[in-house]
N, C-alpha and C positions, 0 to 999 in steps of 0.2 A: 532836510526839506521841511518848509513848513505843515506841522499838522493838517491846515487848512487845504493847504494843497493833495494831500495825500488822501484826504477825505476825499476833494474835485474828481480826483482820480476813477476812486472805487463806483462814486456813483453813475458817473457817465456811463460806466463799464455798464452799472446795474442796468441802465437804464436803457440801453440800446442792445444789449443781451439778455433779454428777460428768459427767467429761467434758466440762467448760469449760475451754478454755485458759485459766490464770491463770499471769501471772509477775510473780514478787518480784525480778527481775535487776537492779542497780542501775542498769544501761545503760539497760534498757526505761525504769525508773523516773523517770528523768532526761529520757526522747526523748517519752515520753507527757504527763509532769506537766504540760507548760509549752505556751504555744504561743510569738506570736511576740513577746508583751509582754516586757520583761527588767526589771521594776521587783519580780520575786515568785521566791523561789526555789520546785524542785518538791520537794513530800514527800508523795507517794503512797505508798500500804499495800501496792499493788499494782495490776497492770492487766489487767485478762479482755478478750480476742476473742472474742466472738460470732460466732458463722458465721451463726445462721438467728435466725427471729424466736423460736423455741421458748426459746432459750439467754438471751435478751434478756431476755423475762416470767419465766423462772426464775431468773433474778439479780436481775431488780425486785423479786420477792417474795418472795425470802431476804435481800435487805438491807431490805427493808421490816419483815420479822419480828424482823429483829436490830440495827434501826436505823445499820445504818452507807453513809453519806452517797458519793453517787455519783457522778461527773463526767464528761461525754459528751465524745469525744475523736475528731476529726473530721481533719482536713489542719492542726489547729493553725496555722491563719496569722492569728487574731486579733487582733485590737492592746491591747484591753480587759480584759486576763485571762479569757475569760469560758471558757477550757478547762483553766486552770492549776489544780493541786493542790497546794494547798501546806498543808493540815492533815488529814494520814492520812487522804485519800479514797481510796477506789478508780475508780480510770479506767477507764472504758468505752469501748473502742479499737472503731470500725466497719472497721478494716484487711482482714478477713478477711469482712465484706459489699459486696463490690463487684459485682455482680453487675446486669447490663442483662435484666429480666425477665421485659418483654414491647411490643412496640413494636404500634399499630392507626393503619394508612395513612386510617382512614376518620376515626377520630377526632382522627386527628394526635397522639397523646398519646405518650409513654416512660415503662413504670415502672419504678423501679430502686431497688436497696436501697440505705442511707445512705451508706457510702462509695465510691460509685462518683465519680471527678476529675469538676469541673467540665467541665474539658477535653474529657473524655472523651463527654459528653452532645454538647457541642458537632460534638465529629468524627462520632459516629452519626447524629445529625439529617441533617450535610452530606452524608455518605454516603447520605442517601436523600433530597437535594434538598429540606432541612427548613432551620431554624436554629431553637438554642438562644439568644438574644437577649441574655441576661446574664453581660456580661464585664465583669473587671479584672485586673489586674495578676499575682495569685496564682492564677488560674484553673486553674493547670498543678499545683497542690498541693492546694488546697482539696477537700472532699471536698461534695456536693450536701446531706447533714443537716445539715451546717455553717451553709451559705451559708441553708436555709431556715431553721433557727433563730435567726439572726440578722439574716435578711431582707437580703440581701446587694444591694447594690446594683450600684455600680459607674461604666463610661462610657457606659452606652447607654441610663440612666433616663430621659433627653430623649426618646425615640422609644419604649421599649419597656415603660418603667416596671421593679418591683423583682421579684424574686425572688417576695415576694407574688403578682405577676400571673400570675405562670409555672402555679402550683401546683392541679392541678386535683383533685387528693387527695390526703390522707395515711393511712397507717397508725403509731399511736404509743403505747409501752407508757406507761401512766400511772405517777407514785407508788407504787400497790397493787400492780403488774404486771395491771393490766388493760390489754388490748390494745383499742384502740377504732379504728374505723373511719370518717375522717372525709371526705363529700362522696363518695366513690367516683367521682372524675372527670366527673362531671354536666357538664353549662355550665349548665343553670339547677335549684336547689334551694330552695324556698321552704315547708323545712319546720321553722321555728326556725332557732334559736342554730347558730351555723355555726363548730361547737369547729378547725374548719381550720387557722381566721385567730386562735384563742388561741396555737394553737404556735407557726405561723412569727411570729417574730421574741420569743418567751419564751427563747432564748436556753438551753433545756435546761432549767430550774424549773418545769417542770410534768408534762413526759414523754418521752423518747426516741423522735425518729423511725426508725419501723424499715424504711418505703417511701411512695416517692412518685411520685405521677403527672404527670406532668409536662406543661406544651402547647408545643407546637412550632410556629411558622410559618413565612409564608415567608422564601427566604430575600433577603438584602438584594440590591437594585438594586446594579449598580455606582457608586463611589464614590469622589469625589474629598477629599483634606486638605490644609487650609490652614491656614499658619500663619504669625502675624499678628504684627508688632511695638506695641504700642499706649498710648498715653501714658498712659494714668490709668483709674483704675477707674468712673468718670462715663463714658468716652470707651468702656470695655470694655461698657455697658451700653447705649450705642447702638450699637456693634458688632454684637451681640447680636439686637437688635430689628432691625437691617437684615437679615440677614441671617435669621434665622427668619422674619421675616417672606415674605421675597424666596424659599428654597432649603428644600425637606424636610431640616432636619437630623435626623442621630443624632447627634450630640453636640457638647456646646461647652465646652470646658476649658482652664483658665486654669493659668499658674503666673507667679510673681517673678522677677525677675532673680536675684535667689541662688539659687533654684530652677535656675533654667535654669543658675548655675555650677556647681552640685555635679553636675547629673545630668549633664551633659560633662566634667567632670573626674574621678565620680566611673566613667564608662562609657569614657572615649577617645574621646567624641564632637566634630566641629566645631562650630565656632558655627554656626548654623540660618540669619544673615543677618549684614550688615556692622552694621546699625544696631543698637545697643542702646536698650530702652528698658525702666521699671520693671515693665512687663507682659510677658503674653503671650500668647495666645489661640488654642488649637488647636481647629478645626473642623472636624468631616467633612458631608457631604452628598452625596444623591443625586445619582448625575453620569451616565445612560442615554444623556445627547444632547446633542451636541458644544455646544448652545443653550443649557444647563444651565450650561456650564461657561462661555460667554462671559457669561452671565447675574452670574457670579460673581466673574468678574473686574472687571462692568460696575459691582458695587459696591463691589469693594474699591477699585476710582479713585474710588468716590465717599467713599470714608473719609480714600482717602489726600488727595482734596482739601479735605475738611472738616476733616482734622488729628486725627482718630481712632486712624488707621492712620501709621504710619511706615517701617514696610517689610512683606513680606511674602514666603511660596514656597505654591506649588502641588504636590500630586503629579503624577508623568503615567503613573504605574504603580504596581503593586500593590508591590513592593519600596519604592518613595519613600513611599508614606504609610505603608508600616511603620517605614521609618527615620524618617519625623517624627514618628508614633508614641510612638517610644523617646523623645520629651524629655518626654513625660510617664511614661508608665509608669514609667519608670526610674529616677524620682526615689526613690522609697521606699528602692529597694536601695542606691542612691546614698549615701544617709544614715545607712544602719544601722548604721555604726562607729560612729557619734557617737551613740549609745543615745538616741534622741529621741525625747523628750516631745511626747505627739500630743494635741489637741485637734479634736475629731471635729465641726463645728459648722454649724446651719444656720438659713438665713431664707430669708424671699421673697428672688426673684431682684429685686424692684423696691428691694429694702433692702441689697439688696450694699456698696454703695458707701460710702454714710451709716455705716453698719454696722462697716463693715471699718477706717474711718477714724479711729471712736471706736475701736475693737480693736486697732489699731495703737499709735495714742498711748498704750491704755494699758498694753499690752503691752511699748514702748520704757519705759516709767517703771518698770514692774514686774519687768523683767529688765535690767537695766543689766550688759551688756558682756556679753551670753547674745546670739548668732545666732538670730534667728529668719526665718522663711521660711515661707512661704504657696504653695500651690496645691490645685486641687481639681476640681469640678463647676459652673461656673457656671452650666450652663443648666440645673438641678436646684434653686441655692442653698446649696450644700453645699461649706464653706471646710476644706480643711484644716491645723491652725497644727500647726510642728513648731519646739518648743525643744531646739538642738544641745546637748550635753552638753558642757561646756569638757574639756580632757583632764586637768586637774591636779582637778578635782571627783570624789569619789565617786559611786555611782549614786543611794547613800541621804540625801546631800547635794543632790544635784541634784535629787531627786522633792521634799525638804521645801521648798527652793527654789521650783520650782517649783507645788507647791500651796497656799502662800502667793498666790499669783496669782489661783488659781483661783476666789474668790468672787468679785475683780471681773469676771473673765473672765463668768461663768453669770450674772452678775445683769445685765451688760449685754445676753449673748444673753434673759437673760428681757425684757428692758426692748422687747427687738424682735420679741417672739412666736416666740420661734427653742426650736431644739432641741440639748442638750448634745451631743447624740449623733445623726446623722444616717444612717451605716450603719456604727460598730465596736462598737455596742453601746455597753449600760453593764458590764457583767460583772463583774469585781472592784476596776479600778481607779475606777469611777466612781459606786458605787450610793449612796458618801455625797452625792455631787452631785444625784441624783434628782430633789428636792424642788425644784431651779431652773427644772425642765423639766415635773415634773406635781406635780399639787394634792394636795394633803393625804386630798380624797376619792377622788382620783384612786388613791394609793399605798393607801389604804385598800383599796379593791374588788381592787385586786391580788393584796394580800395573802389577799381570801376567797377569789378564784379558786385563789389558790396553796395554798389550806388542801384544797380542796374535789379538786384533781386530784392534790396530793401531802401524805397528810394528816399523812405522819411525818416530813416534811421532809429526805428525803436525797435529793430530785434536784436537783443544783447548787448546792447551799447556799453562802449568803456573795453569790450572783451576784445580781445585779439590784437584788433588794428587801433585800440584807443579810439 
């Protein structure tokens, strides 16, 4: 976009929201535009702080007036572009809303404005003998408008479910700069259309969350992790079943053997056991009674006898299951030099297998002499593919490469009722994919919802629905 233009922009802003922080600093413009995708470069007009919700409806309805297109800008650790600016929008930074609002012991709820850390939810809950239940990897950056507009998942969906579940109201300025008030933390509301559940996971095209209320319970049992060497992906699925069956888990997460090399080579990490095998299998569970935990050994002999299981460790402390931990979490950071190409994708956990085997094959055919590696959420159904960027390729070389791939990729996940996108969204790098994952009527009604809460079309444009 022309500079000129990008200038018109900021000023208007200034000029009809006096006393907005707005910066045109190339720094800011560069640390706001982008999140954590690196396939887009950023070209933002500029980037306004909002302190309150007053500053938020008065920048909704001065870019609504003068149509210039807006982009909500959260902890940026996205994978999907879905906070990237890269055609003279103006960014809308929550940096300077972080604010913990009001906490009710009776109700158990937190409300807090959009950028308050994930993190940060989590430690106040603890602090009054609560939990916040929805964690991953970025939770130390991510900001809570983020994670609800994009319905953020994570490791703990097996036990607690998504971001979704969490959310017992929102406040969020529309398209117009109407402020609308959704559910007010109720637990039961049976009076219509429950506009709540349109935001989270709209991914910012429809309106800016500018508070939410949040539910808190309790908090977890003590907890043991174990982790599993395991032959085959058929073999990972009765794993699985033994042991949910058998133990209350919160979570069952799988990675590759190339997985598990990079995320120790890429950390300083030892190898986790002597035995190598093509899998992996990290699992946590309630562990209250010493009974629990011989319960769980009593089946990992029954894997290791069945031929399942190949090796395994146990925690015996809260330290050991953070350092086993780390072989999963730590894959993402592990990888990030090699600019890789993420494939966000999901089925029933009973299609894993099946699934993953056609995906493989055709993923070995369709990237020849490209690294690829696998790990994710098994006990959700949620596979994550990552394609390594070779070092002699370009970035813009390596994305046409790989979305060459991409049809057969999405028409296999359609063949299995799966979803392109299981929690990084669709955002900018994927909404031409859309059509693999919903229906033609489906993308239809989207688009009237999106007419009807954003009618000039500058919140998030380009994201989701193109």
């Amino acid at each position: 976009m022309p500079i000129e233009q990008k200038h018109r922009r900021a000023e208007l802003l200034e000029t009809h929201c006096p006393g907005l922080e707005i910066s045109t600093e190339n720094a800011v413009l560069e640390s706001h535009g982008c999140d954590w995708t690196r396939f887009r470069k950023p070209d933002a007009a500029a980037v306004a702080f909002p302190r309150n919700i007053e500053d938020v409806t008065r920048l909704v309805a001065a870019a609504a007036e003068h149509g210039i297109p807006l982009v909500p800008s959260g902890g940026r650790t996205g994978l999907s572009g879905g906070a990237v600016a890269d055609a003279g929008e103006v960014v809308v930074s929550f940096d300077r809303m972080r604010r913990i609002l009001d906490f009710n012991a009776v109700d158990r709820t937190l409300t807090v404005e959009p950028g308050v850390v994930t993190q940060a939810i989590q430690d106040y809950a603890a602090q009054r003998n609560l939990y916040y239940p929805v964690s991953f990897a970025s939770e130390g950056s991510s900001q809570i408008g983020g994670n609800i507009a994009t319905n953020a998942g994570g490791i703990r969906v097996l036990r607690y479910g998504l971001t979704r579940d969490q959310v017992a109201g929102l406040k969020v300025v529309d398209g117009s700069g109407t402020l609308l008030e959704c559910n007010g933390g109720l637990v039961k509301n049976a009076s219509g259309y429950d506009f709540r559940h349109l935001f989270i996971g709209s991914e910012g095209t429809l309106g800016m969350i500018v508070e939410a209320t949040l539910r808190l319970t309790d908090p977890p049992l003590p907890s043991r992790v174990m982790l599993l060497a395991v032959s085959n992906l058929d073999a990972m699925t009765r794993v699985f079943r033994q042991f949910n069956d058998a133990l209350n888990l919160t979570a069952f997460e799988f990675l590759s053997a190339s997985a598990m090399a990079h995320v120790c080579a890429g950390h300083g990490l030892p190898a986790p056991m002597e035995t190598e095998t093509p899998y992996y299998a990290l699992l946590e569970f309630d562990c209250a009674d010493p009974a629990v935990e011989d319960l769980a050994l009593q089946h990992f002999e029954a894997c290791l006898d069945g031929g399942s299981v190949a090796d395994g460790v146990i925690s015996q402390s809260e330290a050991q299951a953070a350092d086993l931990w780390r072989y999963r979490e730590g894959i993402s950071e592990a990888i990030t030099k090699y600019t890789p190409y993420k494939n966000d994708l999901s089925v029933r956990i009973s299609e894993i297998p099946a699934y993953l085997e056609d995906l493989d094959g055709l993923v070995k055919s369709g990237y020849p002499g490209f690294e690829v590696l696998w790990y994710g959420h098994f006990g959700d159904g949620n596979l994550h593919m990552n394609i390594l960027k070779p070092a002699d390729m370009s970035v813009a070389e390596f994305e046409t490469a790989c979305g060459r791939v991409n049809p057969g990729v999405f028409e296999l996940t359609r063949a299995y009722h799966g979803s392109i996108s299981a929690e990084h969204g669709i955002g900018l790098l994927k909404q031409a994919w859309l059509p693999y994952t919903r229906s033609s009527a489906d993308i239809h009604r989207m688009r009237a919802i999106k007419a009807v809460f954003d009618p000039m079309n500058i919140m998030n444009p380009g994201k989701l629905l193109g």
